[in-house]
Backbone bond lengths (Angstrom), bond angles and torsions (degrees), N, CA, C in turn:
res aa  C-N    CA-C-N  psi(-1)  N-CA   C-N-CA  omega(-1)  CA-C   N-CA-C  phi
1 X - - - 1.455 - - 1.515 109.05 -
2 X 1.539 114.23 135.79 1.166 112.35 174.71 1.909 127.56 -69.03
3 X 1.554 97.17 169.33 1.760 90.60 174.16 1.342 111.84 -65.42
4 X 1.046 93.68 170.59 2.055 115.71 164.51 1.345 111.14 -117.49
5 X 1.468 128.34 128.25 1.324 121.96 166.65 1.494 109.69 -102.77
6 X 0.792 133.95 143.53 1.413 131.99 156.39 1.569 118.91 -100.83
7 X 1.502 122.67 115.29 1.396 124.52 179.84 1.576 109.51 -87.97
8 X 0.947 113.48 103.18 2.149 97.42 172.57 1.318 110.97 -100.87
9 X 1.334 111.81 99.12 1.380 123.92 160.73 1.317 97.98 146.16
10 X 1.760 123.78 136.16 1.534 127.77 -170.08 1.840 92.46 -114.81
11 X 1.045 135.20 26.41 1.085 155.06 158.23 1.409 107.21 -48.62
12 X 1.776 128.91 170.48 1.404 119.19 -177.14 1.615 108.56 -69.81
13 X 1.392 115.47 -42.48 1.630 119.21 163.49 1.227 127.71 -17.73
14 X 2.071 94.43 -62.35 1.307 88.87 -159.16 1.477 107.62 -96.85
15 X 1.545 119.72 2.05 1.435 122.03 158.71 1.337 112.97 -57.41
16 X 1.177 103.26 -66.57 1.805 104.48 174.63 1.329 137.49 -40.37
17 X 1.560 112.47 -31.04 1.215 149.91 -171.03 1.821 93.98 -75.16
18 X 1.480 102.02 -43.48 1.870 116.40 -171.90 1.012 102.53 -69.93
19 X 1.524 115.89 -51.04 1.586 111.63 -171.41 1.389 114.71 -77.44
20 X 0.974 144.66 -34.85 1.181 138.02 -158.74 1.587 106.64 -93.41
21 X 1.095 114.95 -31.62 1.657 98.54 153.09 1.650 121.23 -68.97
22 X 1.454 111.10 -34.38 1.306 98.75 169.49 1.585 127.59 -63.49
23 X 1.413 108.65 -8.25 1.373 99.05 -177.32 1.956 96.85 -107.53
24 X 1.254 106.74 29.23 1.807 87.86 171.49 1.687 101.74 -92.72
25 X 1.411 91.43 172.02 1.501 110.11 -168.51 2.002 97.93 -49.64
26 X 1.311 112.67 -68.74 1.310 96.64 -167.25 1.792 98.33 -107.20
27 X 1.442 120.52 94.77 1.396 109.05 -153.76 2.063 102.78 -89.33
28 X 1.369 96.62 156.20 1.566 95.34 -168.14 1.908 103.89 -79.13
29 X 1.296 108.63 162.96 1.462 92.60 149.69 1.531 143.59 -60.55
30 X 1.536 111.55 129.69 1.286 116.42 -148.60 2.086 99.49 -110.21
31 X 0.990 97.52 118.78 1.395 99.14 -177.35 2.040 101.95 -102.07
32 X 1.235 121.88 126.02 1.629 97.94 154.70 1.249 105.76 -132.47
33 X 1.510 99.36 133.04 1.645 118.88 -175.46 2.204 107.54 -87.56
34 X 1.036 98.54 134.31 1.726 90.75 179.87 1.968 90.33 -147.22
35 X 0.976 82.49 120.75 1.813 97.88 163.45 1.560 116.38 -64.98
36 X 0.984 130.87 -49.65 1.335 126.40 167.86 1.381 138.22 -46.47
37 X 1.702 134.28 -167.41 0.972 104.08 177.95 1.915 98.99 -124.40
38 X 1.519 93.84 19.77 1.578 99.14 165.08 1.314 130.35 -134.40
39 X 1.227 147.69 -153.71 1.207 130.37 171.78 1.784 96.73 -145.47
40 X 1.600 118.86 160.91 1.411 138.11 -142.40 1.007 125.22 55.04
41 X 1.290 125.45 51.06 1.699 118.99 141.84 1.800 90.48 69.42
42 X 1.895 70.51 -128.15 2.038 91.06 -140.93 1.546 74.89 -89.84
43 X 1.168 129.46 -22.71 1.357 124.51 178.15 1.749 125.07 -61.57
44 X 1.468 108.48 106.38 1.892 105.37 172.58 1.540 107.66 -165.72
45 X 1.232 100.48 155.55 1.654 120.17 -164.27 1.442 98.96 -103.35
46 X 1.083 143.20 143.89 1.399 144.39 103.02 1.304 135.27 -72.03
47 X 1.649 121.29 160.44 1.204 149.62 160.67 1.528 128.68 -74.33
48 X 1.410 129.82 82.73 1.720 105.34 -169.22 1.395 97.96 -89.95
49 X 1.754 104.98 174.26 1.236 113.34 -149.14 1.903 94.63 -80.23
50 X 1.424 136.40 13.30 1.539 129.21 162.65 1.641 100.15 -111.43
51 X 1.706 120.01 28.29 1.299 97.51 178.03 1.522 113.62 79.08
52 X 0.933 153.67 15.69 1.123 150.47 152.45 1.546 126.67 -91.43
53 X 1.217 114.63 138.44 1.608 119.02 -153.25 1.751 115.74 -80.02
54 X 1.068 155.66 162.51 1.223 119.51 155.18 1.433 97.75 -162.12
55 X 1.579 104.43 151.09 1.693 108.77 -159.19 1.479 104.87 -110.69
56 X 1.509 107.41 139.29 1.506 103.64 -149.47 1.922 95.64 -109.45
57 X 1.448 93.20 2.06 1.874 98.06 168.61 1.410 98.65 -172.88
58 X 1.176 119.92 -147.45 1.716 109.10 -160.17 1.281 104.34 -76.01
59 X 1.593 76.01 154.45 1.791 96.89 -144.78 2.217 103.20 -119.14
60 X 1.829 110.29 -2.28 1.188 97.59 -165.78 1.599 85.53 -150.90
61 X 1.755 106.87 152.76 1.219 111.79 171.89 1.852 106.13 -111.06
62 X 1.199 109.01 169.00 1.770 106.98 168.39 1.477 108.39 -89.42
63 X 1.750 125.03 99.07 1.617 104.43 170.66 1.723 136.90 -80.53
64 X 1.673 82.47 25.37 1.697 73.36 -174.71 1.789 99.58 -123.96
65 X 1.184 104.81 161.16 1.974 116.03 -162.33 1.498 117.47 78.04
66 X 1.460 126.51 -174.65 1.178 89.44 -130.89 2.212 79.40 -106.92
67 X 1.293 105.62 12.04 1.241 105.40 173.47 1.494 117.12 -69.28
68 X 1.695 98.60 -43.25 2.215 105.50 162.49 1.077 100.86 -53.76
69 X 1.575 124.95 -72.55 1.353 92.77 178.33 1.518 154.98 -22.33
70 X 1.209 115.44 -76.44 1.261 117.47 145.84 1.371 135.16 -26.47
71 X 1.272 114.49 -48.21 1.637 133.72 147.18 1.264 121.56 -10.42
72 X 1.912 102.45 -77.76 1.228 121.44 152.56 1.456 145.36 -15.56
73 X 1.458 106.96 -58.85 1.720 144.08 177.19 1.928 88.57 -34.33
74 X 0.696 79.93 -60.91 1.363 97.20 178.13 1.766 137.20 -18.74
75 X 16.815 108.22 131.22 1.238 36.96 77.28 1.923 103.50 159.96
76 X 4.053 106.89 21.57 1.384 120.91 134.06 1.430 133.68 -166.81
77 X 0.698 146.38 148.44 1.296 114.08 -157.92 2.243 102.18 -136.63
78 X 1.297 119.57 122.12 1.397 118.61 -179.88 1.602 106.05 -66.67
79 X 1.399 106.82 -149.96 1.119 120.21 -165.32 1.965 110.72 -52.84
80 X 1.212 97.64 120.99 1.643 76.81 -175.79 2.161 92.75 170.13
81 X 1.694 90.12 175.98 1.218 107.45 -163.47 1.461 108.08 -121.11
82 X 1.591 120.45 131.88 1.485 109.37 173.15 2.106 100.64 -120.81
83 X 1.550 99.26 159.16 0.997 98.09 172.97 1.696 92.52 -123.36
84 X 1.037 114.67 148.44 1.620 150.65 -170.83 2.142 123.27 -141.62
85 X 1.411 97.23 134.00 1.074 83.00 142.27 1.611 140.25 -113.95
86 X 1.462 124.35 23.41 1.173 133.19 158.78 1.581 107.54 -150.68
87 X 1.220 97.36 155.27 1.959 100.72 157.96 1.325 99.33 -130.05
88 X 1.043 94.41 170.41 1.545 136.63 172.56 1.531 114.55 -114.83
89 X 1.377 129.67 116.68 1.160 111.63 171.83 1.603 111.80 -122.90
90 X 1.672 97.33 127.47 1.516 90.94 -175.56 1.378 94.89 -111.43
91 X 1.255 162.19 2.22 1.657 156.64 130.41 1.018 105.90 -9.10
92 X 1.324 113.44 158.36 1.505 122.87 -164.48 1.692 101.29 -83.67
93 X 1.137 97.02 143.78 1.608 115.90 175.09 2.102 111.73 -25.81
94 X 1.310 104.81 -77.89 1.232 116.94 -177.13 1.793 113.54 -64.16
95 X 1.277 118.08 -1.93 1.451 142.71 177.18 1.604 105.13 -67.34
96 X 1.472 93.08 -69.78 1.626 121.30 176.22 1.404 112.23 -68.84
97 X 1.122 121.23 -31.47 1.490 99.38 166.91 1.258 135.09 -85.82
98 X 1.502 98.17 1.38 2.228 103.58 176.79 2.071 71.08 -98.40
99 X 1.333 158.53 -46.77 1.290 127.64 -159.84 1.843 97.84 -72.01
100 X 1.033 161.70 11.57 1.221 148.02 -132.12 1.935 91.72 -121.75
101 X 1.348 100.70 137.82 1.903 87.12 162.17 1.490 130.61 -86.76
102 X 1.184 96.17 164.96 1.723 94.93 -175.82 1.728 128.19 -48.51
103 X 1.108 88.53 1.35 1.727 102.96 -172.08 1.666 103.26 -93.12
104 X 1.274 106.47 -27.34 1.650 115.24 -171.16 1.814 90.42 -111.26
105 X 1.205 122.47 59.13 1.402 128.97 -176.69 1.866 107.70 -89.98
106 X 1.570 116.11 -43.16 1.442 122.96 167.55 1.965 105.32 -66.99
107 X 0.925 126.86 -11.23 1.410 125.71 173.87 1.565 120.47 -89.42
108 X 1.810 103.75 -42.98 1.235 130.78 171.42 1.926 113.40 -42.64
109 X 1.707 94.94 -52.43 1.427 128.04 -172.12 1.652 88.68 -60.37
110 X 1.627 119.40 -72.41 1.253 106.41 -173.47 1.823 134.63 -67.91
111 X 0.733 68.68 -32.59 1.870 80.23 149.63 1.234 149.08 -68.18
112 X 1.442 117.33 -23.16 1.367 129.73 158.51 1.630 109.90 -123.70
113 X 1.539 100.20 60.66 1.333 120.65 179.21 1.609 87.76 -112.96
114 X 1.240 103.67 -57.53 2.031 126.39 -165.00 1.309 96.86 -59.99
115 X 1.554 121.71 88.21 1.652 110.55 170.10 1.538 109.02 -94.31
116 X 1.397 99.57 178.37 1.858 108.40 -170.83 1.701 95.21 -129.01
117 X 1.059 87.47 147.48 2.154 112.58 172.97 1.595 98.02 -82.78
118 X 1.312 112.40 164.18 1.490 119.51 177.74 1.871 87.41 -108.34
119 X 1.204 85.72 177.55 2.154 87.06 174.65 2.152 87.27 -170.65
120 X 1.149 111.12 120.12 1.089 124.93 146.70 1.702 134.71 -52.03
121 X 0.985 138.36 101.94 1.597 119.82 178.89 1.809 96.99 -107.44
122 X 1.143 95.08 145.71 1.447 126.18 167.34 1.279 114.23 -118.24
123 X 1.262 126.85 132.43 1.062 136.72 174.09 1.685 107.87 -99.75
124 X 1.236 124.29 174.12 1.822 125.62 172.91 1.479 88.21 -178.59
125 X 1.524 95.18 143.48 1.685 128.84 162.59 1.383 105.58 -124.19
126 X 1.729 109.26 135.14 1.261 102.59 172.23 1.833 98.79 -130.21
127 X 1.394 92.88 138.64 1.795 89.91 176.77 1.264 111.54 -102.29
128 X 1.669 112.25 133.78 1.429 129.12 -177.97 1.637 115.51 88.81
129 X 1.206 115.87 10.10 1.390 141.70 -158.84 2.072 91.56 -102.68
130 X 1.808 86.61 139.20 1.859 91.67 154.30 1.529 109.22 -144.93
131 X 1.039 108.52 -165.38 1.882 109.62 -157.00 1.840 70.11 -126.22
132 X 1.728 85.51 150.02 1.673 94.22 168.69 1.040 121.04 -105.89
133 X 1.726 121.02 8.87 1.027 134.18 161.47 1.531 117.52 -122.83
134 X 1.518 112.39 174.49 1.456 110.14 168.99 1.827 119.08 -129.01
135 X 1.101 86.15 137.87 1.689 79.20 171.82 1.855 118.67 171.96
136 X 0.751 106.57 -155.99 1.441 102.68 154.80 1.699 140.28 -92.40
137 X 1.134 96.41 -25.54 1.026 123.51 140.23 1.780 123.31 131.72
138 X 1.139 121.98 -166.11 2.076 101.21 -157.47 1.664 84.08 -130.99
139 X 1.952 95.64 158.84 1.258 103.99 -156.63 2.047 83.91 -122.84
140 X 1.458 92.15 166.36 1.516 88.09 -158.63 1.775 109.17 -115.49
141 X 0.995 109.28 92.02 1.937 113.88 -179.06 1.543 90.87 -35.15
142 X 1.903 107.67 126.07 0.902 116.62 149.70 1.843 135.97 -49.66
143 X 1.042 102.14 -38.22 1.819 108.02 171.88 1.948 92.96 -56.08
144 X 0.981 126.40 -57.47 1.863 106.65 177.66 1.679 105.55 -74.48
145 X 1.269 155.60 -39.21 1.019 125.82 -163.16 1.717 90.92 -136.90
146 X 1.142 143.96 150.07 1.409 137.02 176.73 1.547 110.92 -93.85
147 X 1.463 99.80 -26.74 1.834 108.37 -168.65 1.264 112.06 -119.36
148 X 1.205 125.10 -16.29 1.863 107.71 148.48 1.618 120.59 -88.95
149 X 1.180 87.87 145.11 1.563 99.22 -170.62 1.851 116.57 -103.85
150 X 1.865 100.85 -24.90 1.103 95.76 170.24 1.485 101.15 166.97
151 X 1.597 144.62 132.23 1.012 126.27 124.62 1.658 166.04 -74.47
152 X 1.453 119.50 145.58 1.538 122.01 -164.18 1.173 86.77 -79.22
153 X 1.271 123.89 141.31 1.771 143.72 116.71 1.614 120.10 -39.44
154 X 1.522 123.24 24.69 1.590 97.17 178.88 1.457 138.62 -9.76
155 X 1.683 92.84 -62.88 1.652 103.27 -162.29 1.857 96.38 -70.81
156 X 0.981 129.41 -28.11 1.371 104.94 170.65 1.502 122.86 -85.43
157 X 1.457 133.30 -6.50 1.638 118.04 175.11 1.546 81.73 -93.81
158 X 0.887 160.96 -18.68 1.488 145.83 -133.83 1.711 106.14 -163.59
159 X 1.095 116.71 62.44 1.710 110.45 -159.83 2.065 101.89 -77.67
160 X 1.123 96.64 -37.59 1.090 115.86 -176.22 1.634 136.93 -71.04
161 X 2.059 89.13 13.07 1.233 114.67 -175.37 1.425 122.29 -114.67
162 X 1.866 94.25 5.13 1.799 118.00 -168.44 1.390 108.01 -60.06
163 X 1.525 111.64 -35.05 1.783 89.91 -173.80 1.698 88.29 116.96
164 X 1.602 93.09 173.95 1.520 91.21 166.97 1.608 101.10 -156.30
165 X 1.100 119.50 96.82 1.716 112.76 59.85 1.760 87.13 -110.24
166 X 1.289 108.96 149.31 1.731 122.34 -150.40 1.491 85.15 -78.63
167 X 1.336 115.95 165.44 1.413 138.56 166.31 1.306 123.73 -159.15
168 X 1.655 118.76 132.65 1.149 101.58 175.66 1.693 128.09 -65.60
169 X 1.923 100.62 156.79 1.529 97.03 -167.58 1.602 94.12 -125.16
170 X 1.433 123.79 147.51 1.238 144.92 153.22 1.372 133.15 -125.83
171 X 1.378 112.14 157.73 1.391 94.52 -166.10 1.792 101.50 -137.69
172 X 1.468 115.15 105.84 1.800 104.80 173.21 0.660 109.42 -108.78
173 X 1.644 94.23 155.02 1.585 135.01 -164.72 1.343 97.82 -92.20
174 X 1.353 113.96 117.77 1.353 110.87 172.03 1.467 124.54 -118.99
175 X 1.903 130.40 110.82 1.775 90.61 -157.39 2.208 67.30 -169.79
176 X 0.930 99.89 -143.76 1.828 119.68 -177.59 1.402 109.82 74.82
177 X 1.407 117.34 -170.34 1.509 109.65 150.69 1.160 148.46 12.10
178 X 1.580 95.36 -57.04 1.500 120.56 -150.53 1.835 87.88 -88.04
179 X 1.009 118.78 -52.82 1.208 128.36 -164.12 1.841 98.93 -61.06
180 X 1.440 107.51 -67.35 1.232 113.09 -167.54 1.158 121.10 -60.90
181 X 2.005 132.37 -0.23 1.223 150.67 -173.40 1.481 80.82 -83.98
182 X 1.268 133.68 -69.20 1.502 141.73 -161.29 1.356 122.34 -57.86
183 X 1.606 84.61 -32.87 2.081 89.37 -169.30 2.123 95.14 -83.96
184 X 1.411 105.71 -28.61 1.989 104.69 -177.06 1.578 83.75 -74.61
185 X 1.370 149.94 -44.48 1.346 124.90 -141.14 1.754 105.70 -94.85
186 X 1.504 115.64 -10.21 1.181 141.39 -178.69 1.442 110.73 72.04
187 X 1.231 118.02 47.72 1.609 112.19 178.19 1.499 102.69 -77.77
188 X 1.597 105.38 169.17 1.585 112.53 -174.30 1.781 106.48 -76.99
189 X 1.173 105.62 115.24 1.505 102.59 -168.54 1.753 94.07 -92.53
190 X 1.614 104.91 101.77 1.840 108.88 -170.36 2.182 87.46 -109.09
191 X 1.573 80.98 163.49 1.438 82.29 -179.12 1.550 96.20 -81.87
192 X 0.988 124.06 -32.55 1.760 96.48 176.91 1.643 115.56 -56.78
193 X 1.358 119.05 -33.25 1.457 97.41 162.88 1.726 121.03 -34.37
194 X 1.433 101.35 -81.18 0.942 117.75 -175.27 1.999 128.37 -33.31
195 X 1.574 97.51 -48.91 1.617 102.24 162.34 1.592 105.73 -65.87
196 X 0.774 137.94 -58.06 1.427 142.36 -162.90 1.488 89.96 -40.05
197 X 1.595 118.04 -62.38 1.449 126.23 -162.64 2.025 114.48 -56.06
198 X 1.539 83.95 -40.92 1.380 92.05 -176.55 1.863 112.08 -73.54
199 X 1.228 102.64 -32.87 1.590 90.48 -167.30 1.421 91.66 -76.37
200 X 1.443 129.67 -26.66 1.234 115.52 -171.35 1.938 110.86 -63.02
201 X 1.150 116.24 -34.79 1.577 129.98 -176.98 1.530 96.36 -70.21
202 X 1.465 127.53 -47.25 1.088 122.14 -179.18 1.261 120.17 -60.25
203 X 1.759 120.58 -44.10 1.230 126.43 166.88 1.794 126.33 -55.17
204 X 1.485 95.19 -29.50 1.524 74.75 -170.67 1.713 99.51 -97.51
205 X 1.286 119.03 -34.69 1.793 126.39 -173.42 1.322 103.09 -61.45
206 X 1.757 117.85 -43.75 1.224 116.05 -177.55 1.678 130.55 -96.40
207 X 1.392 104.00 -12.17 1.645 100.94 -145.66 1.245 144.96 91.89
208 X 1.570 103.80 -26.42 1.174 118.01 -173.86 1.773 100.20 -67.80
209 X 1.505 127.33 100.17 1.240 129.88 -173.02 1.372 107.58 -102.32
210 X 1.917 128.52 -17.64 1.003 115.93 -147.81 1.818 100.96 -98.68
211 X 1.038 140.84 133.50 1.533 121.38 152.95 1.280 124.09 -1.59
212 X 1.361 115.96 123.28 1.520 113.60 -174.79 2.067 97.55 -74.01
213 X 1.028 114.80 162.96 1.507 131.91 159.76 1.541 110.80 -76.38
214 X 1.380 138.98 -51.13 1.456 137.49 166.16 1.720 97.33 -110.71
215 X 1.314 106.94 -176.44 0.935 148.68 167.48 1.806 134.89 -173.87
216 X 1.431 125.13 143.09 1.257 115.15 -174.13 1.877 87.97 -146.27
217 X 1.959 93.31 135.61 1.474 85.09 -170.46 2.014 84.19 -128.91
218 X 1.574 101.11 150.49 1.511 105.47 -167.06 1.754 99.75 -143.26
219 X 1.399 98.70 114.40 1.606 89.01 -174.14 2.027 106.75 -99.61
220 X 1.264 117.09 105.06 1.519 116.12 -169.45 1.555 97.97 -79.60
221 X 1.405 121.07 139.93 1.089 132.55 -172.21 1.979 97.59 -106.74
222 X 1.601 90.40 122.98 2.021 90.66 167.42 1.359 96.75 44.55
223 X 1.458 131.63 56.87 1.282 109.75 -174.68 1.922 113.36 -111.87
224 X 1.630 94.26 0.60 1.549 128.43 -173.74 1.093 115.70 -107.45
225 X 1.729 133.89 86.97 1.498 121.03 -152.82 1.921 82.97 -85.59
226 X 1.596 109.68 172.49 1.433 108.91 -158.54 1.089 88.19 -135.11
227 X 1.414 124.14 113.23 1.774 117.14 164.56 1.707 121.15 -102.54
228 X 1.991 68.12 105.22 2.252 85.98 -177.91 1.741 92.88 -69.05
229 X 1.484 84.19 -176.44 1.288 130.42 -173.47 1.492 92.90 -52.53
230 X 1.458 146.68 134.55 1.031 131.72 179.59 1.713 135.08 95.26
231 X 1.788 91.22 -19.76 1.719 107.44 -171.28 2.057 102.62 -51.55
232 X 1.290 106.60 -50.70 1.755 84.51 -162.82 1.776 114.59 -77.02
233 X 1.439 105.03 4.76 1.705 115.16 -177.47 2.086 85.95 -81.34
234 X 1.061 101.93 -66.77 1.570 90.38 168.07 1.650 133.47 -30.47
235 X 1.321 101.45 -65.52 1.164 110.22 149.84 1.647 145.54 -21.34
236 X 1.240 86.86 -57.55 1.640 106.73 163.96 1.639 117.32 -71.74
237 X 1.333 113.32 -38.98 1.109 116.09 -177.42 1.473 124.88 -83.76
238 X 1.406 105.91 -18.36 1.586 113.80 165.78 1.799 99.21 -73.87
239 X 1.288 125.40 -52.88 1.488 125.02 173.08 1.592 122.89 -49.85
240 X 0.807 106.97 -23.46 1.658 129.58 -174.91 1.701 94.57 -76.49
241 X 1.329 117.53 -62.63 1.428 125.76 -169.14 1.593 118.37 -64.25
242 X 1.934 103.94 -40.84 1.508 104.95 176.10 1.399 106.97 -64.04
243 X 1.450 115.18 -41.61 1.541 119.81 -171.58 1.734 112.15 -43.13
244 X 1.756 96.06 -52.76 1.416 121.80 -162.09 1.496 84.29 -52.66
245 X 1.476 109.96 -77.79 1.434 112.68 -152.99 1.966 122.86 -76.82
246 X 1.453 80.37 0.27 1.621 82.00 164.65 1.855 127.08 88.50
247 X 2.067 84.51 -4.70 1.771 105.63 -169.25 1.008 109.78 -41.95
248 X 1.607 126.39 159.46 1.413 127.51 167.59 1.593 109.79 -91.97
249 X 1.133 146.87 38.88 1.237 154.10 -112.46 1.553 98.27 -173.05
250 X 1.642 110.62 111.33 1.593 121.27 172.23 1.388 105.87 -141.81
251 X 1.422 109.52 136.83 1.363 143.31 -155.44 1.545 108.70 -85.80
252 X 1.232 121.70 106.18 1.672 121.38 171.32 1.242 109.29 -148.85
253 X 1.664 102.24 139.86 1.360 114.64 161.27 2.132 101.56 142.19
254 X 0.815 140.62 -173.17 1.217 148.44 -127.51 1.234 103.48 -101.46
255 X 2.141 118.58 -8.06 1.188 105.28 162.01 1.283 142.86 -75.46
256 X 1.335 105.66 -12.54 1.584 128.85 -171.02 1.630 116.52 -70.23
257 X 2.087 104.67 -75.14 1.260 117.23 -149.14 1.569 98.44 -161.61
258 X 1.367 96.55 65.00 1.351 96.58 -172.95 1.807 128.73 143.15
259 X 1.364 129.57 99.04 1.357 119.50 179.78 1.440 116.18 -110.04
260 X 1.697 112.85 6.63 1.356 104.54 -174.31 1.801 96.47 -81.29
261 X 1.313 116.94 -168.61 1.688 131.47 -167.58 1.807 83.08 -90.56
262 X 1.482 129.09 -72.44 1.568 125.48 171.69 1.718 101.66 -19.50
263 X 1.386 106.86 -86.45 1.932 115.23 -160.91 1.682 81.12 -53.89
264 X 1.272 168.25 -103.59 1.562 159.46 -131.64 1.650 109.67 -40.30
265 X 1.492 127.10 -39.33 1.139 135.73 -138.25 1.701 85.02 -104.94
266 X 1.536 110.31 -50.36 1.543 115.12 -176.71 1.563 101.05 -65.68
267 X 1.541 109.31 -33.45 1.822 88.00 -173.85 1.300 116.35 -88.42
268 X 1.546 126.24 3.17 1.276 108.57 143.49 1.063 157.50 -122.53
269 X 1.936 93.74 28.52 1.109 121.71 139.73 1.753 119.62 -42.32
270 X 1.485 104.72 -73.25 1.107 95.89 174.98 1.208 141.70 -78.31
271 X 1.385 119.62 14.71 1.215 116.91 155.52 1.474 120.26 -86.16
272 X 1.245 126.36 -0.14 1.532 152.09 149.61 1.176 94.13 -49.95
273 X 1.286 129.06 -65.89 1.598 135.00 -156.56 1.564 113.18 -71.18
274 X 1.084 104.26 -35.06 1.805 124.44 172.82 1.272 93.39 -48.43
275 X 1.693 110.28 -71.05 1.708 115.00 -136.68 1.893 88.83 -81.04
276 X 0.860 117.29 -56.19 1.786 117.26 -178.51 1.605 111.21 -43.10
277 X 1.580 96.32 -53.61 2.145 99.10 -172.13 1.085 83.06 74.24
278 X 1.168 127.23 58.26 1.799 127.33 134.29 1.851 111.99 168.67
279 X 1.226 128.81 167.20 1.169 138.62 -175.79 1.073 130.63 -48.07
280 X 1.397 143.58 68.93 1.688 126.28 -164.46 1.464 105.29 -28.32
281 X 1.836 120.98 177.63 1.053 116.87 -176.06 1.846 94.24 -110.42
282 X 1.210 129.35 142.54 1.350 138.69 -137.02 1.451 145.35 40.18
C-alpha cells in the first residue's frame, strides 16, 4: 500500500508542496487540508466593476534564476481525523505550535517564538488621474511616516489591467507601528479607517488629491512572519528536535526562509524533496 501525505495549509507552499509530489515518478497519496473556504493564502485577485484587476496581497513573482523557474512550472475536510504517514506543514509557524502535543512541547516553544505583523492593503483607482512618477513603485522610511509601508504602481507593471474606461490603479501598504499601536490598544479596525489613511498617503506622496472611483480595503492578520534576532538558532532547534525524535513532520512556508511568493513556492518544493528522497519530475 502506498504512502499518505498530509499537506496542512492550501496556501502557495502548501500548493506547491501538492504538486510536486504529485508529479514524482511513483507519487504517494496526497491529502491537502485548508481551513478556509478558499485556497492561496494571502494570495487573490479581484474583478472591479470596469474590469480592472486588483491584487488583494502579493501581487508579483521573480522570473529570472532558477527559483522563477520553478515558479513558472506552475482541495477540505470538517470535523474529522486523518491517518498519514508524513505531513507537511505549511501553516504558519505559531499556528502549528498551539496544534502540536504535549510531548513535542520544546518544538511547540520554538515555533511560537516566530511571530508575524498584520499589514492592511488598500487598493484605489482614480479616473482621469496620472502618477508623476514611474516605476514600480516607492517604499516609505518609517522615521517619515510610521503607517505606510509603501506604494504599488499598478497601472505601470500591468497597464493593461485598468478596466475600461481605464483608470489609474494603486495599491497601499498599510501596517508598522502605526498599525500595531491600534491592533495592542484594541481600537475598531473599520475599513474607513484604513481608506481614509491611504488616500491621505496617496494624496500627499502622490498627488492623487481627487476621490478615488473604487476602492477595496483588506486587513491581513499576522500575515508577515518576522525574523528577530535569533530566527535561524530557532530554526535549528526545531530541526534538531524532528531529527532527534524521528517525526514524520517537515516545515514549509514563509515562516522559515523566505516571505517572497518565489522563497514560498521553492519551500514547498522542497519539502516535496525531503518527504520523496529524490526530485519530483518537473
Amino acid at each position: 500500500m502506498g504512502r499518505t501525505v498530509v499537506v496542512l495549509g492550501g496556501g502557495i507552499s502548501g500548493l506547491a508542496a501538492s504538486y510536486h509530489l504529485s508529479r514524482a515518478p511513483c507519487p504517494p497519496k496526497v491529502v491537502l487540508v485548508e481551513g478556509s473556504e478558499r485556497l492561496g493564502g494571502w494570495i487573490r485577485s479581484v474583478r472591479g466593476p470596469n474590469g480592472a484587476i486588483f491584487e488583494l496581497g502579493p501581487r508579483g513573482i521573480r522570473p529570472a534564476g532558477a527559483l522563477g523557474a520553478r515558479t513558472l512550472l506552475l482541495v477540505s475536510l470538517r470535523d474529522s481525523s486523518l491517518e498519514a504517514d508524513h505531513v507537511i506543514s505549511a501553516i504558519p509557524a505559531s499556528v502549528l505550535s498551539e496544534l502540536l502535543p504535549a510531548e513535542a512541547a520544546p518544538l511547540a516553544r520554538a515555533l511560537s517564538a516566530i511571530t508575524a505583523v498584520s499589514v492592511a492593503v488598500v487598493n484605489l483607482q482614480y479616473q482621469g488621474a496620472h502618477l508623476p512618477v514611474q516605476g514600480f513603485g516607492h517604499l516609505v522610511p518609517s522615521s517619515e511616516d510610521p503607517g505606510v509601508l509603501g506604494i504599488v504602481y499598478d497601472s505601470v507593471a500591468f497597464p493593461e489591467q485598468d478596466g475600461s474606461p481605464p483608470g489609474l490603479r494603486v495599491t497601499v501598504m498599510l501596517g508598522g507601528s502605526w498599525l500595531q499601536t491600534l491592533e495592542a490598544s484594541g481600537c475598531v479596525l473599520s475599513q474607513e479607517l484604513f481608506q481614509q489613511r491611504a488616500q491621505e498617503a496617496a494624496a500627499t506622496q502622490l498627488g492623487l488629491k481627487e476621490l478615488p472611483s473604487h476602492c477595496l480595503v483588506h486587513l491581513h492578520k499576522n500575515c508577515i512572519p518576522q525574523y528577530t534576532l535569533g530566527h535561524w538558532q530557532k530554526l535549528e532547534s526545531a530541526r534538531q528536535f524532528l531529527a532527534a525524535h524521528r517525526l514524520p513532520l517537515t516545515l514549509a512556508g514563509a515562516s522559515y526562509e523566505g516571505v517572497a511568493v518565489n522563497d514560498c513556492i521553492e519551500s514547498g518544493r522542497q519539502a516535496a524533496v525531503s518527504v520523496l528522497g529524490t526530485e519530483p519530475n518537473g
